[in-house]
C-alpha atoms as a printed R data frame, in Angstrom:
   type eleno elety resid chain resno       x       y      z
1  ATOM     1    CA   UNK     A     1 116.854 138.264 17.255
2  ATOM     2    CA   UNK     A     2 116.456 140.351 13.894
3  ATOM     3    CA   UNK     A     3 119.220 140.231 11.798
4  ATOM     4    CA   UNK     A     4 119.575 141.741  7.814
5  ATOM     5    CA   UNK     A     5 119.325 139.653  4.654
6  ATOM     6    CA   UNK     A     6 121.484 140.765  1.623
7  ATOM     7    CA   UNK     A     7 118.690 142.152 -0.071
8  ATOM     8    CA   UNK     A     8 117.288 144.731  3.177
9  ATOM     9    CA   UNK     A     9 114.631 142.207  4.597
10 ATOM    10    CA   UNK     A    10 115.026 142.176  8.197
11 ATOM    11    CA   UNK     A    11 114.590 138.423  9.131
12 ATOM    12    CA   UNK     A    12 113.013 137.449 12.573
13 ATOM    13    CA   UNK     A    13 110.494 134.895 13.473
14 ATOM    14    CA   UNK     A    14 107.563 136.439 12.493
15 ATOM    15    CA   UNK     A    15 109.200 137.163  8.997
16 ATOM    16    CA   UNK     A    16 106.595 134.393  6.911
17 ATOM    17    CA   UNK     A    17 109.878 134.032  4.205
18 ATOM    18    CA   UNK     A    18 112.029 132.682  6.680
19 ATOM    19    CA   UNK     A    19 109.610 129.285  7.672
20 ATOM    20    CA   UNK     A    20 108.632 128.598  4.296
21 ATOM    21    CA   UNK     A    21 110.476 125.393  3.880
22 ATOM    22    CA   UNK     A    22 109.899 124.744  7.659
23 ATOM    23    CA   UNK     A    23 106.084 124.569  7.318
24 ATOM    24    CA   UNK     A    24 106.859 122.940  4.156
25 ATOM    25    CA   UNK     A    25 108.888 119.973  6.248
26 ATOM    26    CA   UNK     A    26 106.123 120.237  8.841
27 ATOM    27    CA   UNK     A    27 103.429 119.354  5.849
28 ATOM    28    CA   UNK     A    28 105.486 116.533  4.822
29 ATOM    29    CA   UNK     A    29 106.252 115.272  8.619
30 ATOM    30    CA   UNK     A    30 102.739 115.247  9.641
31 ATOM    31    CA   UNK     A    31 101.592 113.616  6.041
32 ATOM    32    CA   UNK     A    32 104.114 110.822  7.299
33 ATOM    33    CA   UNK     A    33 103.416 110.648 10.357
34 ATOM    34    CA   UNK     A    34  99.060 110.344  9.347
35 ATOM    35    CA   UNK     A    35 100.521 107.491  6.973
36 ATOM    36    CA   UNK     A    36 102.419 105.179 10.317
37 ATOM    37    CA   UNK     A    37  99.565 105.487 11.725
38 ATOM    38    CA   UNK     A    38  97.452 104.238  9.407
39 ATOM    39    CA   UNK     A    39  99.743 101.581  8.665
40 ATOM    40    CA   UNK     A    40 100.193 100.725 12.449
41 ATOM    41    CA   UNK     A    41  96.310 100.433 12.803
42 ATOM    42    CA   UNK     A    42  96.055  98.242  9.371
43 ATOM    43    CA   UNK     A    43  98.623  95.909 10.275
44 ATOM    44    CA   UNK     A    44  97.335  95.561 13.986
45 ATOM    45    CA   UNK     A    45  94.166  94.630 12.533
46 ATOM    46    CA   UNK     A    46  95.460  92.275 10.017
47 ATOM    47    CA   UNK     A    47  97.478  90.739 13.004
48 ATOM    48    CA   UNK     A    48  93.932  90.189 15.685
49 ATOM    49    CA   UNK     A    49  92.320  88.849 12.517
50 ATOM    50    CA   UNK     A    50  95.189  86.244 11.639
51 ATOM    51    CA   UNK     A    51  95.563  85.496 15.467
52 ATOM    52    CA   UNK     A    52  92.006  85.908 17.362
53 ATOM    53    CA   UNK     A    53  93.187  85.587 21.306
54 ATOM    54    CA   UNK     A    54  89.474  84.852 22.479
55 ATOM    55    CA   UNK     A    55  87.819  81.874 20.698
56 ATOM    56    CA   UNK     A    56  84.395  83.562 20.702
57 ATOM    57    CA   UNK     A    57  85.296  86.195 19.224
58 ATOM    58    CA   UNK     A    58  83.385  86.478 15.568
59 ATOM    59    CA   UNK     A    59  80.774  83.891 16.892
60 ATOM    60    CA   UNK     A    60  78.758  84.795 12.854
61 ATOM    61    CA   UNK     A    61  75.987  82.299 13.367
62 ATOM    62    CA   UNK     A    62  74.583  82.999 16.915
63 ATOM    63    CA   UNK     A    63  74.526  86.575 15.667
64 ATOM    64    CA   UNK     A    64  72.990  86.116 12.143
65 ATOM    65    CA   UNK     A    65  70.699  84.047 14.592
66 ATOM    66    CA   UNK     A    66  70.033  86.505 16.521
67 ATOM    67    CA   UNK     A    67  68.925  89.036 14.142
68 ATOM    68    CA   UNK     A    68  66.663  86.993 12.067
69 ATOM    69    CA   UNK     A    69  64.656  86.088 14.825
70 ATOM    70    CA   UNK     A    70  64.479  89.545 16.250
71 ATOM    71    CA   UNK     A    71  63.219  90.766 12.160
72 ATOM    72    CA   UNK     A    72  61.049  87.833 12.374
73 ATOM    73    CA   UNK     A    73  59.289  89.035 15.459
74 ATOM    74    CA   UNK     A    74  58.788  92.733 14.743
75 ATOM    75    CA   UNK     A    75  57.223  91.692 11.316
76 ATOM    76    CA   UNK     A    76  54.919  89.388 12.947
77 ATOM    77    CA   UNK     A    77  53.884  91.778 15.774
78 ATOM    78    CA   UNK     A    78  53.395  94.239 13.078
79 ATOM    79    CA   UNK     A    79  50.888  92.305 11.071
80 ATOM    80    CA   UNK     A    80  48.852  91.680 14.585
81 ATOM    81    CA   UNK     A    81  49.144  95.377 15.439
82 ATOM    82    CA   UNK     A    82  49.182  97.109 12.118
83 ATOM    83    CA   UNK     A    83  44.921  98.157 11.926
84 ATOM    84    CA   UNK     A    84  45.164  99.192 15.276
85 ATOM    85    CA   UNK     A    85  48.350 101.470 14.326
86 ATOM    86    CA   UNK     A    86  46.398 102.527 11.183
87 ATOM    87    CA   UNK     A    87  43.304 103.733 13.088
88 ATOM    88    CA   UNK     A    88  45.519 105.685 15.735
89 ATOM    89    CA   UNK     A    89  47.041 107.228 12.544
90 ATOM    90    CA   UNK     A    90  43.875 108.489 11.328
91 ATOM    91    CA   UNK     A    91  42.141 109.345 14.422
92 ATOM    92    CA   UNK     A    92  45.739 111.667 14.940
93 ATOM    93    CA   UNK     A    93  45.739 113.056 11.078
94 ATOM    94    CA   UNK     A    94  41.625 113.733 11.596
95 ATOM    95    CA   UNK     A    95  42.163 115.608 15.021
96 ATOM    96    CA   UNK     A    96  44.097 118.373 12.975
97 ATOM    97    CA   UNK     A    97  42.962 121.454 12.336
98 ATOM    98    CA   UNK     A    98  43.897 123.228  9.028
């Protein structure tokens, strides 16, 4: 429905003057609404880390464990491998032709 303003601007919903302070509130609504959310995810986490339901959960040795002896292997397969990687490197570089 068109309808006319005091000063001769015909007003309809397509008229961008008409939903300025509506996007406006629709800025300020979704900035809020990005903000609960956050907060909701912040204080959910705060809330598993005060109260852990499963008592495995966060198990920091096993994994430290874990991963040192996994580094631990690679670097000493590397030093038992590494010539044999270095002359497959060079027989690969040599093979190219300029």
């Amino acid at each position: 429905m068109e309808a006319l303003r005091g000063d001769g601007v015909m007003m309809n919903r397509s008229n961008p003057s008409r939903n300025r302070g509506s996007t406006w509130a629709a800025g300020w609504a979704a900035a809020i609404a990005v903000a609960a959310g956050w907060w909701h995810t912040l204080v959910q986490r705060f809330r598993t880390a005060l109260m852990p339901g499963d008592p495995e959960r966060g198990d920091v040795p096993g994994w430290v464990m874990i991963t040192l002896m996994s580094a631990i292997l690679v670097a000493g397969l590397l030093v038992l491998v590494q010539p044999a990687l270095e002359r497959l490197f060079e027989s690969a570089i040599e093979q190219v032709q300029p």
